[in-house]
C-alpha positions in Angstrom: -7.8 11.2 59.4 -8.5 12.9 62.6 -9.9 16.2 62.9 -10.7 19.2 65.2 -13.9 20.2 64.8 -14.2 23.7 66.5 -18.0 24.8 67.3 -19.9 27.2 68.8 -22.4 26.6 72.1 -25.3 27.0 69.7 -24.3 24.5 66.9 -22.3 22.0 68.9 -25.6 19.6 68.7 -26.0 20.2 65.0 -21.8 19.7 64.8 -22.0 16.4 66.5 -24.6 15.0 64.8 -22.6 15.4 61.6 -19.5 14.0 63.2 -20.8 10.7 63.6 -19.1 8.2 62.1 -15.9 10.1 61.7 -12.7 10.1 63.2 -13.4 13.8 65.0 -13.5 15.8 68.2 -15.9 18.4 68.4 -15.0 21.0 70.7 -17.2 24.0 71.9 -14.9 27.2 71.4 -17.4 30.1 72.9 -21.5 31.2 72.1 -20.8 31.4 68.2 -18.3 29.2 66.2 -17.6 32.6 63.7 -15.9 34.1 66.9 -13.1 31.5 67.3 -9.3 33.5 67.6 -5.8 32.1 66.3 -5.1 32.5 70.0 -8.2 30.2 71.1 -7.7 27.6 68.7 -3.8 27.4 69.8 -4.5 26.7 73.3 -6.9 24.0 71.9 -4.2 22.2 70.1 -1.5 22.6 72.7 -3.5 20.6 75.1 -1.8 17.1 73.8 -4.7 15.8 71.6 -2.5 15.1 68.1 -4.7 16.0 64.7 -4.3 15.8 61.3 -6.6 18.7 60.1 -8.9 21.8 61.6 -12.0 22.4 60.2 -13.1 25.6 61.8 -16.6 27.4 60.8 -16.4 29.4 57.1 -17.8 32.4 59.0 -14.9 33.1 60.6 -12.9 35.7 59.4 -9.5 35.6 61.0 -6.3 34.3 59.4 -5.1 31.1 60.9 -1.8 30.8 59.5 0.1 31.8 62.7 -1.6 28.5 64.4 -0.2 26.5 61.0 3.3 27.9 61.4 3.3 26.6 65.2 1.7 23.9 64.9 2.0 22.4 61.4 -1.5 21.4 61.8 -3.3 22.6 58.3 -6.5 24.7 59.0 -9.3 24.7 56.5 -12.1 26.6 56.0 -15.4 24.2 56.7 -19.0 25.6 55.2 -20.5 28.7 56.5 -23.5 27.2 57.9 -23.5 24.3 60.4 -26.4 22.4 59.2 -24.5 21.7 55.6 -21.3 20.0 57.6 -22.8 16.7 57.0 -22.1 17.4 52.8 -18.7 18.5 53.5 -17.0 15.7 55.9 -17.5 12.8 54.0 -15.5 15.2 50.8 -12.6 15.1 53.1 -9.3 13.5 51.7 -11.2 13.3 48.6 -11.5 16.6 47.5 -9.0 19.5 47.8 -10.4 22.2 50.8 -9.5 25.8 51.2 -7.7 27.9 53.5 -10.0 31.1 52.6 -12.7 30.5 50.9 -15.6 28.9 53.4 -16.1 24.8 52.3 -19.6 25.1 50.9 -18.8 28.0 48.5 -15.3 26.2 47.4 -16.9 23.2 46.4 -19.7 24.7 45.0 -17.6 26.5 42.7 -14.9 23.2 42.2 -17.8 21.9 41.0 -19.1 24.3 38.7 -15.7 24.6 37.2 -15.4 20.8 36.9 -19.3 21.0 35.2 -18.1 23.6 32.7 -14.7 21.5 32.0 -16.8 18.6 30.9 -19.0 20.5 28.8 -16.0 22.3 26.9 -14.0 18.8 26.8 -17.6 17.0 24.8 -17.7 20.1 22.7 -14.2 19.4 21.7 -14.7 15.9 21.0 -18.2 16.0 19.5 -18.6 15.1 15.9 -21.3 17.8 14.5 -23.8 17.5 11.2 -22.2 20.8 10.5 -20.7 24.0 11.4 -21.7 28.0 11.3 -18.5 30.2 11.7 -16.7 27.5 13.8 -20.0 26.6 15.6 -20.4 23.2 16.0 -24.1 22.2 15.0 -25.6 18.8 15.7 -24.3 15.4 15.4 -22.6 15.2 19.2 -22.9 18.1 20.2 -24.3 20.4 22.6 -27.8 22.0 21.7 -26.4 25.8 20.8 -28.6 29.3 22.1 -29.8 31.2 19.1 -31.1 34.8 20.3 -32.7 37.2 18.5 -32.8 40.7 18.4 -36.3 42.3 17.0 -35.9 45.1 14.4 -32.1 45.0 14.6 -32.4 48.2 11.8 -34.3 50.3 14.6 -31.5 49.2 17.2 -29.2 52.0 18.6 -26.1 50.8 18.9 -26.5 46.9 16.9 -23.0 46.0 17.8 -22.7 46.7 21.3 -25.8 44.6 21.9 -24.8 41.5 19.4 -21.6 41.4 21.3 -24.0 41.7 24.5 -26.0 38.8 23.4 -23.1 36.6 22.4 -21.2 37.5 25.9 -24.0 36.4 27.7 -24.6 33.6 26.5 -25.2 33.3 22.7 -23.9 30.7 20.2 -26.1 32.6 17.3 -27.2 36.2 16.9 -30.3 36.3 14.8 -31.1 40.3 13.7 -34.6 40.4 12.9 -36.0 42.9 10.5 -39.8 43.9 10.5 -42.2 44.7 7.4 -40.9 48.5 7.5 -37.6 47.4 6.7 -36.0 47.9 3.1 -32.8 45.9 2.4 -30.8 48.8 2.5 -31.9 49.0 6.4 -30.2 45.0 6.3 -26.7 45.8 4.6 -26.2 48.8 6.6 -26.7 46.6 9.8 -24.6 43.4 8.7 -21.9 45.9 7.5 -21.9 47.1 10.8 -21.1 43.6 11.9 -19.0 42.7 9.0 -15.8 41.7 11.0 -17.1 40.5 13.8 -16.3 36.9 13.6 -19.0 34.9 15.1 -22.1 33.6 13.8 -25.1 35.9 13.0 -28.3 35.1 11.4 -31.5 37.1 9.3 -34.6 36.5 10.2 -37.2 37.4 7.3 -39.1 35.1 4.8 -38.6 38.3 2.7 -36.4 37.1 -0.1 -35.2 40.9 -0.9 -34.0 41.4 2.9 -32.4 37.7 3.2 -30.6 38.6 -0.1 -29.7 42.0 1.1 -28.1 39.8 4.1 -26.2 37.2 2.3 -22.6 39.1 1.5 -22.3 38.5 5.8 -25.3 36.4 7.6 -24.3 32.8 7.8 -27.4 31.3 8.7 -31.0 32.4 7.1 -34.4 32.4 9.6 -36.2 31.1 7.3 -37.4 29.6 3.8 -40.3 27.8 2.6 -41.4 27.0 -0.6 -42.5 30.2 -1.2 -39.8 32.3 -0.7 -37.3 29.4 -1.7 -38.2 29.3 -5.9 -37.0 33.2 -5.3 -33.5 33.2 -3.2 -32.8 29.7 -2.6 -29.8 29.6 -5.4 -28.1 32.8 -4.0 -28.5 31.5 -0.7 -27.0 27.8 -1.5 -24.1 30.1 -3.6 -23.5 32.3 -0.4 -22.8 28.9 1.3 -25.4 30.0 4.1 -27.1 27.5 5.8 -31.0 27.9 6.6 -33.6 27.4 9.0 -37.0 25.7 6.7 -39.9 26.2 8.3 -43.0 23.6 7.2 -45.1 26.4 5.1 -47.9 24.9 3.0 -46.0 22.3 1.4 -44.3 20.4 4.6 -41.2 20.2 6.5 -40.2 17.1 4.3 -41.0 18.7 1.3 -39.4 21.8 1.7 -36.1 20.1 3.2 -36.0 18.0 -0.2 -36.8 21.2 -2.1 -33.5 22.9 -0.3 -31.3 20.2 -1.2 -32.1 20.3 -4.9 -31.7 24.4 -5.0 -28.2 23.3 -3.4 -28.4 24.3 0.7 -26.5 22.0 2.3 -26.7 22.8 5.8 -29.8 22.3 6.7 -31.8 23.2 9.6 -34.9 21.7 10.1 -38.0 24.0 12.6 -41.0 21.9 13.2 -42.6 25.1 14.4 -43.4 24.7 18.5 -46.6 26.7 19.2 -47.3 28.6 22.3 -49.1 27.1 25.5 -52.5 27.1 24.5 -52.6 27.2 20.7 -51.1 23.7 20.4 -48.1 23.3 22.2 -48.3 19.4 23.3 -49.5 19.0 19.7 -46.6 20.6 18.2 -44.3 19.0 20.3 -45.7 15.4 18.4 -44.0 17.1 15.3 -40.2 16.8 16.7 -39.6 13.9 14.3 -35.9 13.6 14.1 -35.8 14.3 9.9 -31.9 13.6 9.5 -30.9 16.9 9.7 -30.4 19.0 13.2 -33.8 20.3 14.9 -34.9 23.9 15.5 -36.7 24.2 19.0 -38.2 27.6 19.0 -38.7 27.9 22.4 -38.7 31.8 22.3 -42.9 32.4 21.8 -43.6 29.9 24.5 -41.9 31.9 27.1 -42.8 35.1 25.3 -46.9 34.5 25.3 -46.7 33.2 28.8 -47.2 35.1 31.9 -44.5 33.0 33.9 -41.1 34.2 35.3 -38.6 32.8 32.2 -36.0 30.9 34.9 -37.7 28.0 35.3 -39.2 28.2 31.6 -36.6 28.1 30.3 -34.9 24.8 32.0 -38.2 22.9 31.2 -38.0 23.5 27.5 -34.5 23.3 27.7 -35.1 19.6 28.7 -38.1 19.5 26.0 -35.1 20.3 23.2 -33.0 18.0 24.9 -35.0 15.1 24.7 -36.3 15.9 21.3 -33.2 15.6 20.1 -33.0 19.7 19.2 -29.2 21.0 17.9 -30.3 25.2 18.1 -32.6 26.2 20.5 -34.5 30.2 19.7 -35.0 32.6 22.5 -35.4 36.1 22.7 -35.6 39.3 24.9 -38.3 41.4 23.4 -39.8 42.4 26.6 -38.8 43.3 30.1 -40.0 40.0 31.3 -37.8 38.3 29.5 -34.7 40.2 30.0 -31.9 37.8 31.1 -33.2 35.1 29.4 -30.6 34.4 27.1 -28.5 33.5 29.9 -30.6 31.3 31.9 -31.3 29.9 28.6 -27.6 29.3 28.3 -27.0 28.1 31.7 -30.3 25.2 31.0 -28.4 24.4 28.2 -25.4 23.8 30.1 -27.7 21.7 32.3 -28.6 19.4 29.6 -24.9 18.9 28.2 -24.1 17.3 31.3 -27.1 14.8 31.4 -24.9 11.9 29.6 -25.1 9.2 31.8 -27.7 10.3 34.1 -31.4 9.7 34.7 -32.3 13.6 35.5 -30.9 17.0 35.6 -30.1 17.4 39.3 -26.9 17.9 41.1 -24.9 18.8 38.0 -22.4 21.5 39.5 -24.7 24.1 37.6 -28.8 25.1 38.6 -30.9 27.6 37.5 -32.1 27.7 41.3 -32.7 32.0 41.2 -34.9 32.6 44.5 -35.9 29.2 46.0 -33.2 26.3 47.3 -32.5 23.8 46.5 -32.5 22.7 50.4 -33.4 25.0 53.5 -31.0 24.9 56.4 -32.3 23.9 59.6 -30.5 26.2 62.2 -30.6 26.3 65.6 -33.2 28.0 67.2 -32.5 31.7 68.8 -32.1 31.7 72.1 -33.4 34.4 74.8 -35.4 35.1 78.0 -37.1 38.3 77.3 -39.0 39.3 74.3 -39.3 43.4 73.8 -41.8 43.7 70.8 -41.1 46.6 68.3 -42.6 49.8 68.7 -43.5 51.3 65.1 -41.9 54.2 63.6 -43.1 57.2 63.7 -44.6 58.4 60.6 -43.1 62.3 60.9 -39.6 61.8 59.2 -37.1 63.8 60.7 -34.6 64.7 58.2 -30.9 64.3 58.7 -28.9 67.7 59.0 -26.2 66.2 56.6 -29.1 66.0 54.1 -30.8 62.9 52.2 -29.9 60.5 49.1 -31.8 59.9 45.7 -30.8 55.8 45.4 -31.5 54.7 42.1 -29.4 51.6 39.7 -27.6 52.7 36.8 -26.6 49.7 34.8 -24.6 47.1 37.0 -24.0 50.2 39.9 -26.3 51.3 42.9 -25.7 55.1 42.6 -26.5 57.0 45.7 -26.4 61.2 44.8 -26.4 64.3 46.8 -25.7 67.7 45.9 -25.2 66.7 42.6 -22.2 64.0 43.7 -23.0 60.4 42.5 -21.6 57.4 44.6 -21.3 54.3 42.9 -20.9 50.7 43.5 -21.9 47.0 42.6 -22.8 46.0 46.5 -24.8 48.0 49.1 -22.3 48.0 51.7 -19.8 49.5 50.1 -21.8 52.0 49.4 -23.4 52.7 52.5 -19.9 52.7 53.4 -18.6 55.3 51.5 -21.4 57.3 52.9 -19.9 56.8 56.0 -16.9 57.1 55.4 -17.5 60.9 54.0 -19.7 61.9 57.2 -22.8 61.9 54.9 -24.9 60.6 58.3 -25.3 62.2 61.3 -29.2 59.5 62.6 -29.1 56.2 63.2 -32.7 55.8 61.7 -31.2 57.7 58.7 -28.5 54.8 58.4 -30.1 52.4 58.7 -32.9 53.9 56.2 -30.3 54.3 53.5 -28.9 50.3 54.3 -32.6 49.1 53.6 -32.8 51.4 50.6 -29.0 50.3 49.2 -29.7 46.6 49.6 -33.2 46.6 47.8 -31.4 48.3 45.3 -29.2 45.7 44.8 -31.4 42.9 44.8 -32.9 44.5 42.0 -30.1 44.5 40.3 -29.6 40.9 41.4 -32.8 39.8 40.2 -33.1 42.6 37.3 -36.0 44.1 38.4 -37.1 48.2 38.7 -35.9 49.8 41.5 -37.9 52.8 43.2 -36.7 54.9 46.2 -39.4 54.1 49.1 -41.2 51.7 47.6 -42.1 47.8 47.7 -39.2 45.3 46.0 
């Protein structure tokens, strides 16, 4: 297959280099390859050379199909960035390309909907130990996200944040009721939830509460042997199944002690300790017992001072290799927030392991502020270097007046004079602005662009946002 590489001046080296080896002409259109015009490219292929494909630069933002019409030639996009051309060429013919959407971010997402294809295709065809409200557990099946929500009685609106939880992510709900609750506070919560048809478990070892639970919970957080002699009848007549915890008696005695009351799904929680009160040690205890595994990888990220991304993915592959079928996580505090979908999205990681030695190039990553790979651009080019001047500390205020910026759920909101502006990027905010004659300074616009886009990467990155001051 031949192709028509057109480049810019400053990445024809890097453009070349990636051609080598391939059937391709690489031919310098102007200073930047995002430039190129239908018109250029036409006079390109009128010249005689005969190609079977154009792979111009995924920055450029023209519509080609005029030169397709002419020419029948088809015009793709390639990546956006020169230095990852070497990824997409040898793809060619193999893969399908795209006409609008730049090569790197096609395949990237042809990928990632392949990745979550296979993952839905294995759940479908994975025999479990059992199953929780349609929810496969165990056997061959991918581990499932159980998150909890702490005091679910104190929790304004319970059922907008359950369907929260299980929208992002969530194969379980787990409400968890603390020692001031009274099993009044647990009916009036799972009555709340009555007909919402996905799985939800109580987490107490107070047999009044879990019985209070059992007309709806399907899954009981958890019994030992002491709370078992009390409610383990009514929960084996509920057909719940339960979490058993080791107590003072043992895991093994308290999953025999189960069976006899009549439980028969079973779910067995080793109990992994935090990092630094015996976690390696506890990790020794994930003894496959013949029923599914419990990894409760919630306190570990909890009682450690670490962002949660890259916790989470690590004792994601802990469960993984443990042979775990419900892994236990958690957003008590803001540090955790979001962690039930990067908990999810590890997951997801490790349903795709079959077959391969490690958990890398997958179609999905939990890669949140490094790369996986840097790009190596070309160098800027110039002959005369002005260095800046700094700004003058006495702000002079823009006649149209200023913005309060602040984040409002998934929105940047930018207000003046008691109108709100919202939107989900910065530019379209800053547009808006604009757009309405809301600036009059340059410094003033360019002020609110820096402002806008902070506040977005803090929604990004869900992290506070304040007006004129460090990300």
């Amino acid at each position: 297959m031949r192709i028509l590489l057109p480049t810019g001046r400053v990445t024809y080296t890097m453009v070349c280099d990636a051609a080598k080896g391939f059937d391709a002409d690489v031919v310098v259109t102007g200073e930047l390859a995002s430039f190129l015009s239908p018109e250029k490219l036409l006079s390109i292929l009128r010249s005689g050379e005969s190609y079977d494909m154009v792979l111009i630069s995924g920055m450029c933002t023209a519509s080609f199909q005029s030169v397709e019409d002419e020419t029948g030639i088809p015009v793709y996009r390639g990546p956006r960035h020169a230095a990852d051309l070497r990824m997409v060429l040898p793809l060619i013919g193999k893969i399908p390309l795209s006409r609008e959407v730049p090569a790197d971010e096609f395949l990237s997402g042809e990928r990632k909907k392949e990745a979550y294809k296979k993952i839905a295709d294995r759940e479908v065809e994975g025999e479990p130990a059992f199953c929780i409200r349609g929810v496969k557990i165990g056997g061959k099946t991918r581990i499932k996200v159980l998150a909890e929500i702490m005091d679910a009685h104190r929790t304004p609106d319970i059922r907008q944040k359950v369907s929260d939880f299980f929208d992002r992510g969530a194969d379980i709900v787990d409400l968890g009721f603390g020692f001031d609750a009274c099993p009044d506070d647990v009916r009036a919560v799972f009555s709340q939830l009555a007909d919402l048809d996905r799985p939800l478990a109580i987490d107490s070892q107070d047999p009044a509460l879990i019985a209070a639970a059992l007309f709806r919970a399907d899954l009981i957080l958890s019994l030992q042997e002491e709370n078992m002699k009390d409610i383990g009848s009514d929960v084996a007549k509920a057909g719940c199944a339960a979490v058993i915890v080791p107590g003072n008696a043992g895991l093994e005695s308290n999953i025999r002690q189960a069976l006899d009351f009549g439980i028969q799904d079973i779910i067995a929680d080793p109990v992994l300790q935090p990092c630094g009160s015996g976690f390696v040690q506890s990790l020794s205890q994930f003894q496959k017992p013949g029923v599914p595994l419990f990894f409760g990888a919630g306190n570990v990220i909890e009682l450690l001072d670490a962002d949660s991304v890259g916790m989470c993915a690590l004792l994601a592959g802990m469960a993984y290799e443990t042979h775990a079928s419900v892994i236990f996580c958690s957003e008590h505090s803001d540090k955790t927030a979001g962690c039930i979908s990067e908990m999810r999205s590890a997951i997801n990681m490790m349903a795709l392991m079959e077959g391969r030695p490690y958990p890398k190039d997958l179609g999905i990553d939990l890669f949140c502020i490094k790369e996986k790979r840097r790009r190596r651009e070309p160098p800027l080019e110039y002959n005369h270097v002005i260095m800046a001047e700094s700004m003058p500390r006495e702000i002079v205020y823009d006649p149209r007046g200023n913005f309060r910026i602040g984040v409002e759920g998934e929105y940047i909101v930018a207000v003046r004079n008691g109108t709100a502006i919202k939107g989900s990027n910065w530019q379209d905010v800053l547009f808006t602005i604009i757009q309405g004659d809301g600036v009059s300074l340059f410094d003033h616009a360019g002020y609110l662009g820096a402002e806008l886009y902070k506040a977005e990467l803090s929604l990004r990155f869900n992290r506070s946002f304040e007006q004129d001051g460090p990300f």
